[in-house]
TORPA-4810 file (N, C-alpha, C, O; in nm, 3 decimals):
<nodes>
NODE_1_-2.825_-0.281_1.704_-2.946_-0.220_1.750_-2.921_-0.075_1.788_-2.806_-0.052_1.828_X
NODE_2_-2.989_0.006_1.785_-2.986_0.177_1.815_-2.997_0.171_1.962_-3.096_0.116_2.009_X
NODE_3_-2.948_0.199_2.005_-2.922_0.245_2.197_-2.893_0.419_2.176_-2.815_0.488_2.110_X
NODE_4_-3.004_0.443_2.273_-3.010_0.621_2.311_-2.938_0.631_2.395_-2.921_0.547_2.483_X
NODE_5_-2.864_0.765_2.384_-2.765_0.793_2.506_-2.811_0.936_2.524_-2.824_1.026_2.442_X
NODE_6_-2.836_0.932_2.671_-2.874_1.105_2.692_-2.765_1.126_2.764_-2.690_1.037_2.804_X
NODE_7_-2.751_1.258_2.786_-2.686_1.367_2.898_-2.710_1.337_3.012_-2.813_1.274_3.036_X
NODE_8_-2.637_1.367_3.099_-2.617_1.276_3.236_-2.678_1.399_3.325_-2.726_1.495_3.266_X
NODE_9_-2.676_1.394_3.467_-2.749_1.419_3.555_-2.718_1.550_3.574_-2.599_1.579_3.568_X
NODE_10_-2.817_1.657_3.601_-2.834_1.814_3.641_-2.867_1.863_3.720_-2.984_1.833_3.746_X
NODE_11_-2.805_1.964_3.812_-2.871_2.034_3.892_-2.830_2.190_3.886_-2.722_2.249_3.894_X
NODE_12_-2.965_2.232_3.867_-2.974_2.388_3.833_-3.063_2.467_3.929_-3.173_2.424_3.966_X
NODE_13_-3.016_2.577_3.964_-3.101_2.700_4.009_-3.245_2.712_3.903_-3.262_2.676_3.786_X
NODE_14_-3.337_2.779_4.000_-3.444_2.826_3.944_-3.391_2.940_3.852_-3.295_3.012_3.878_X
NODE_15_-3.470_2.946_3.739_-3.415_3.052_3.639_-3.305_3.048_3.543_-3.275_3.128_3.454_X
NODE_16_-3.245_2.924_3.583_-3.112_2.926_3.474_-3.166_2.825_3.355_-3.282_2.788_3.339_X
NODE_17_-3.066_2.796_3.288_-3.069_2.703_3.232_-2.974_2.614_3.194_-2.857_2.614_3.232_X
NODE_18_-3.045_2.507_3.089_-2.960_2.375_3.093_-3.009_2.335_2.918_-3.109_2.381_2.864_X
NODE_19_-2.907_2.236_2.852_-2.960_2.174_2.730_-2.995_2.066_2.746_-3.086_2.146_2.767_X
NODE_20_-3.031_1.928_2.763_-3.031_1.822_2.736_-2.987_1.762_2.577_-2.989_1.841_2.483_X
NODE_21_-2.949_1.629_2.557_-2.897_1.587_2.431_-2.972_1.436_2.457_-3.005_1.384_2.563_X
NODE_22_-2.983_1.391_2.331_-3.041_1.270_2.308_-2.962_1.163_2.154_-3.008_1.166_2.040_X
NODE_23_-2.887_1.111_2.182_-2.856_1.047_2.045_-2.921_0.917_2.031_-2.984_0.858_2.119_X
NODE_24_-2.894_0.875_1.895_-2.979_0.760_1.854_-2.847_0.710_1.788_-2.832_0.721_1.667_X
NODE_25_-2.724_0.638_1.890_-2.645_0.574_1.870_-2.646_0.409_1.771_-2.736_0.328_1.788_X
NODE_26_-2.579_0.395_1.712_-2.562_0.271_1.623_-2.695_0.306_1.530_-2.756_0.200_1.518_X
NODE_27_-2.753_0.393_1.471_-2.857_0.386_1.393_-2.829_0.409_1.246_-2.777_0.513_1.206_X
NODE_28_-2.877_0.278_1.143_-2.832_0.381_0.969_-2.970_0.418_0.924_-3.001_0.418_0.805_X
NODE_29_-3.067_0.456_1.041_-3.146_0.514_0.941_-3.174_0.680_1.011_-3.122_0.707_1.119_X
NODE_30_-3.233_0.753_0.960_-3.249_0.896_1.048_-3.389_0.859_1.153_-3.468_0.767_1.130_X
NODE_31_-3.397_0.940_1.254_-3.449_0.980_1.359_-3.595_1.038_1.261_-3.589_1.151_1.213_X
NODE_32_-3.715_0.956_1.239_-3.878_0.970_1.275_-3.882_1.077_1.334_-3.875_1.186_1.278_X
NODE_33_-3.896_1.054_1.487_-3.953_1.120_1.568_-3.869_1.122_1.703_-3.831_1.019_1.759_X
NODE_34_-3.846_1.240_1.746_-3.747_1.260_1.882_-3.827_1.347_2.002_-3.872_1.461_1.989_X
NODE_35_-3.834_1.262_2.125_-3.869_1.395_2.226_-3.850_1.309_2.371_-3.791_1.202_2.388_X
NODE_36_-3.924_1.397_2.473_-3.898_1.365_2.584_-4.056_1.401_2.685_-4.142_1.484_2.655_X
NODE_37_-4.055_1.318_2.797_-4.113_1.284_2.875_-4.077_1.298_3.002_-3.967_1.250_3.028_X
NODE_38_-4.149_1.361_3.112_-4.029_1.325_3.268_-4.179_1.281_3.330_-4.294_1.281_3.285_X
NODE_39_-4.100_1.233_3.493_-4.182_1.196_3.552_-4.108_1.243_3.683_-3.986_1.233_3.683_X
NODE_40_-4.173_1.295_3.800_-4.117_1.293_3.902_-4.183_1.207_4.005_-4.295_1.155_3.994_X
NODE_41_-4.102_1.199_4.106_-4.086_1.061_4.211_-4.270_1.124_4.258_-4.328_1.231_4.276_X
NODE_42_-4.304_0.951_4.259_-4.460_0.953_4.297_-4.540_1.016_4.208_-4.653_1.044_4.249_X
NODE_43_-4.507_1.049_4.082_-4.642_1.139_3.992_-4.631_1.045_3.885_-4.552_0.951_3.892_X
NODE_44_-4.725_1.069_3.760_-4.746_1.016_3.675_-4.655_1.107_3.602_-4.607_1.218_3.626_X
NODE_45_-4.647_1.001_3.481_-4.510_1.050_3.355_-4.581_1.142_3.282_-4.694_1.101_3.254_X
NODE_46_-4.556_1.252_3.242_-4.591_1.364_3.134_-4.535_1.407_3.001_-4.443_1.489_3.009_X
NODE_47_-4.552_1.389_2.945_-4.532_1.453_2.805_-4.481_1.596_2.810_-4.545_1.691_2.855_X
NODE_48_-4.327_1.602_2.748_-4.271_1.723_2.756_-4.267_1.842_2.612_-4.294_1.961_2.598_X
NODE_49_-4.205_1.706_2.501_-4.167_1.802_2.401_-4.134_1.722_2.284_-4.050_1.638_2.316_X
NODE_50_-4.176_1.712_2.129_-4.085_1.617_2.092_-4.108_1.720_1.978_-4.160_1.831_1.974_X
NODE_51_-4.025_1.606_1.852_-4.010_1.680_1.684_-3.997_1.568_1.589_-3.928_1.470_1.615_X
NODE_52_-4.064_1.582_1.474_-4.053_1.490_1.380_-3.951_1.546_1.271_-3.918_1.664_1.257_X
NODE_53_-3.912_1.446_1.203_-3.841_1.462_1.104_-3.852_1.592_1.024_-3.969_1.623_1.002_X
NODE_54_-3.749_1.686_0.968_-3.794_1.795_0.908_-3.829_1.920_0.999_-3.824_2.039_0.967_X
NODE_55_-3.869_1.862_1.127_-3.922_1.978_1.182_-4.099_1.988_1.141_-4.167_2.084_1.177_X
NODE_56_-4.148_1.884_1.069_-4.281_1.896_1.054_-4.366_1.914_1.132_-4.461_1.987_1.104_X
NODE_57_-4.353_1.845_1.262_-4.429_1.903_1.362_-4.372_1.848_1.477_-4.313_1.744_1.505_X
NODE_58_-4.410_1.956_1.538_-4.326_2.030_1.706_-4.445_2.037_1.824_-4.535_2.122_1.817_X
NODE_59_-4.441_1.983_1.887_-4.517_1.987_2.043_-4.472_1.970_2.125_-4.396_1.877_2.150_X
NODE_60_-4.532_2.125_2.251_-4.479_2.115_2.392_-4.612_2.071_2.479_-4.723_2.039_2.438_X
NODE_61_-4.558_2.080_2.621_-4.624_2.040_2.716_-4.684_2.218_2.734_-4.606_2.303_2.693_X
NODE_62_-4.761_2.245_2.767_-4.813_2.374_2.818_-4.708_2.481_2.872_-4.652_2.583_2.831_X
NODE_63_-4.711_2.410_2.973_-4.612_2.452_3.052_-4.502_2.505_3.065_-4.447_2.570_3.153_X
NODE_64_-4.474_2.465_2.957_-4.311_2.492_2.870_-4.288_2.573_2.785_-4.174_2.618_2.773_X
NODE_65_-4.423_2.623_2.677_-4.378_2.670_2.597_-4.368_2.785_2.611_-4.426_2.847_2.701_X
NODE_66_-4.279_2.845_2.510_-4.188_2.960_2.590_-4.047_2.973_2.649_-3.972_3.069_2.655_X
NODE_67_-4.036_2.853_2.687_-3.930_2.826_2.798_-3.861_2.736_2.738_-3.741_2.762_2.754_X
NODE_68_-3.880_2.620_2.663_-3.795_2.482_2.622_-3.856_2.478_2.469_-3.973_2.486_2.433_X
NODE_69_-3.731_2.463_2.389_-3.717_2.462_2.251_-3.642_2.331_2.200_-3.522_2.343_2.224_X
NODE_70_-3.667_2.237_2.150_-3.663_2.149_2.085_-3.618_2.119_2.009_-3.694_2.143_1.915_X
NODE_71_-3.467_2.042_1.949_-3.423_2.049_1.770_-3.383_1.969_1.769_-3.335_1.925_1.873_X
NODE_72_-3.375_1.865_1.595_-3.302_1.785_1.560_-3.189_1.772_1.476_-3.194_1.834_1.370_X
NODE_73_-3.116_1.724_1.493_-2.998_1.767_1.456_-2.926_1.637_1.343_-2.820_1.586_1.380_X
NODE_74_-2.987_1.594_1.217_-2.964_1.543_1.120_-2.828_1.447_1.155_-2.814_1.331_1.194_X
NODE_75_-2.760_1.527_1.129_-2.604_1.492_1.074_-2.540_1.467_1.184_-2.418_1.447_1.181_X
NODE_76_-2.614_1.464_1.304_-2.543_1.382_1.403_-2.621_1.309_1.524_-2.578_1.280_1.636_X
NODE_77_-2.773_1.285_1.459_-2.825_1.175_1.478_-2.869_1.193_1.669_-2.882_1.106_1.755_X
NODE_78_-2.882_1.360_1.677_-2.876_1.335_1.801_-3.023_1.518_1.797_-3.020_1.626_1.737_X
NODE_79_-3.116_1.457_1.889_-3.201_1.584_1.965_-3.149_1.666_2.074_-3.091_1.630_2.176_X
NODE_80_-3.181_1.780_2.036_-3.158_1.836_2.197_-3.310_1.933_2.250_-3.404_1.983_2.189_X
NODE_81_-3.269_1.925_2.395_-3.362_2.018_2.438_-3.371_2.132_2.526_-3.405_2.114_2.643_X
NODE_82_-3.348_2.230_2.489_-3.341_2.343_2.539_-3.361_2.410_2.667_-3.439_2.505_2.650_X
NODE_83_-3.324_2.401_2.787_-3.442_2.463_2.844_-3.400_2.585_2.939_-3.294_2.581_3.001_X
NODE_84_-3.486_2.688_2.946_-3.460_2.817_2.993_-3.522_2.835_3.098_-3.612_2.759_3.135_X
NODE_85_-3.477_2.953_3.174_-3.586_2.981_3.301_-3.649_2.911_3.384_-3.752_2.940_3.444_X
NODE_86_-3.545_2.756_3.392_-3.648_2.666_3.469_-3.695_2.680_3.586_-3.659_2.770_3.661_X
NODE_87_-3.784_2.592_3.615_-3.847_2.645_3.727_-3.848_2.496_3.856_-3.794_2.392_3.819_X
NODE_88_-3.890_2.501_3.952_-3.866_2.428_4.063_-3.949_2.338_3.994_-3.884_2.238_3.964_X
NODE_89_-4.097_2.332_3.946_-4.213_2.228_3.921_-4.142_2.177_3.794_-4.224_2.110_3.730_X
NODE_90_-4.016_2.180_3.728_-3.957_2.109_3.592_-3.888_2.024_3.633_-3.853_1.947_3.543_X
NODE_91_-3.832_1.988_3.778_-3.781_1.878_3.853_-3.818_1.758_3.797_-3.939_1.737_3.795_X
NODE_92_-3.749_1.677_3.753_-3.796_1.549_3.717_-3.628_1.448_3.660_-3.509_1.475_3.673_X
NODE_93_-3.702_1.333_3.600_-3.662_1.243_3.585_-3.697_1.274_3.418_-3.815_1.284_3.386_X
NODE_94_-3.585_1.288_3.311_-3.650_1.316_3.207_-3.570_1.220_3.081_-3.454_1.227_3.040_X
NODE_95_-3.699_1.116_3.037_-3.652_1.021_2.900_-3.688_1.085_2.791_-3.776_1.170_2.779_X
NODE_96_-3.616_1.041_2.712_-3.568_1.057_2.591_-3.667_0.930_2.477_-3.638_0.810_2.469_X
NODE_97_-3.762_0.985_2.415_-3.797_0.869_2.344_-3.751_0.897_2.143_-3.747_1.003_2.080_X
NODE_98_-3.729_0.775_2.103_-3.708_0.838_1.965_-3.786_0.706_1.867_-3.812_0.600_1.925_X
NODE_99_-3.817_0.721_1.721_-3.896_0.607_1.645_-3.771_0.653_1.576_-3.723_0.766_1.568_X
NODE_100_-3.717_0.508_1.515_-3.685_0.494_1.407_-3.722_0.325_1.361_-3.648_0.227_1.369_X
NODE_101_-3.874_0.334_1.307_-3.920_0.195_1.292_-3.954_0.124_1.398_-3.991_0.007_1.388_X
NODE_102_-3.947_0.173_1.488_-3.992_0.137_1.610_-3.974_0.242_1.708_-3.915_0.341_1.665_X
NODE_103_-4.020_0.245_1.866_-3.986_0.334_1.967_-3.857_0.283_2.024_-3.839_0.162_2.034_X
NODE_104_-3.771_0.364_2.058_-3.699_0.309_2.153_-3.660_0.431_2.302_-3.695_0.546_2.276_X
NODE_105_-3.608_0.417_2.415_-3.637_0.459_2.522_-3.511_0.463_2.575_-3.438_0.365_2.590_X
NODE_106_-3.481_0.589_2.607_-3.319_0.623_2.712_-3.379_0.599_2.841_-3.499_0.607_2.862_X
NODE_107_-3.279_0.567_2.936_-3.274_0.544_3.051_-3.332_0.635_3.178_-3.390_0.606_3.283_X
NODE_108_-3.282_0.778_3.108_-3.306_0.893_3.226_-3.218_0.979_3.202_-3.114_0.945_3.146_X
NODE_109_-3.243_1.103_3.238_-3.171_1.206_3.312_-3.198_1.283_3.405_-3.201_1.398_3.360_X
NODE_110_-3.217_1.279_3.505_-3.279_1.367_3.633_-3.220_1.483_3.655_-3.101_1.505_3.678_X
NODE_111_-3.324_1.570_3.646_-3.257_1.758_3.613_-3.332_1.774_3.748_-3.452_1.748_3.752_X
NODE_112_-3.262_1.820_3.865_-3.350_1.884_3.965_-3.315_2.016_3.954_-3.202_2.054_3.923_X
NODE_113_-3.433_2.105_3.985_-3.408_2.251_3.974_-3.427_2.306_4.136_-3.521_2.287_4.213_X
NODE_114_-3.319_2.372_4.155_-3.357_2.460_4.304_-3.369_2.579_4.365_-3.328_2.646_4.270_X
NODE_115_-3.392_2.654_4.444_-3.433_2.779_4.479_-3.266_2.777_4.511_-3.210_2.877_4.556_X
</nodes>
């Protein structure tokens, strides 16, 4: 079965930045669709960023764009996500979702950002 493995836990200053990684471990087929979602403690989950195969189509959260760039990376079966200039309100808890024939769902990575 494909098990996602993200990048483990972050903490960054306001303004810096960080990558996130997402693989789609044990998989023989390529990566559909790759992106991510966070949620922080007590809010509802939001839609961050994802990418389909090819690069056909790319969507951010508002908020972001500008700031977090998105890519897939074929030949090693793994997304990443970019992110620049973060800011204190990008604090979260951030999954990793990917389709290959189905959805499947990483665990977490919690990026807190601080002054």
């Amino acid at each position: 079965q494909v098990h996602v493995v993200e990048s483990g836990e972050t903490l960054v200053q306001a303004g810096g930045s960080l990558k996130l990684s997402c693989t789609a471990s044990g998989s023989n087929s390529p990566i559909e669709t790759l992106g991510w979602y966070r949620q922080a403690p007590g809010k509802e989950r939001e839609f961050v960023a994802d990418i389909t195969k090819g690069a056909e189509f790319i969507g951010y959260k508002d908020s972001v764009k500008g700031r977090f760039t998105i890519s897939l990376d074929d030949a090693e079966n793994t997304g990443y996500l970019q992110m620049d200039n973060l800011k204190i309100e990008d604090t979260g808890a951030y999954y990793c979702f990917l389709f290959i024939n189905r959805t499947y769902w990483g665990q977490g990575t919690q990026v807190t950002v601080s002054l």
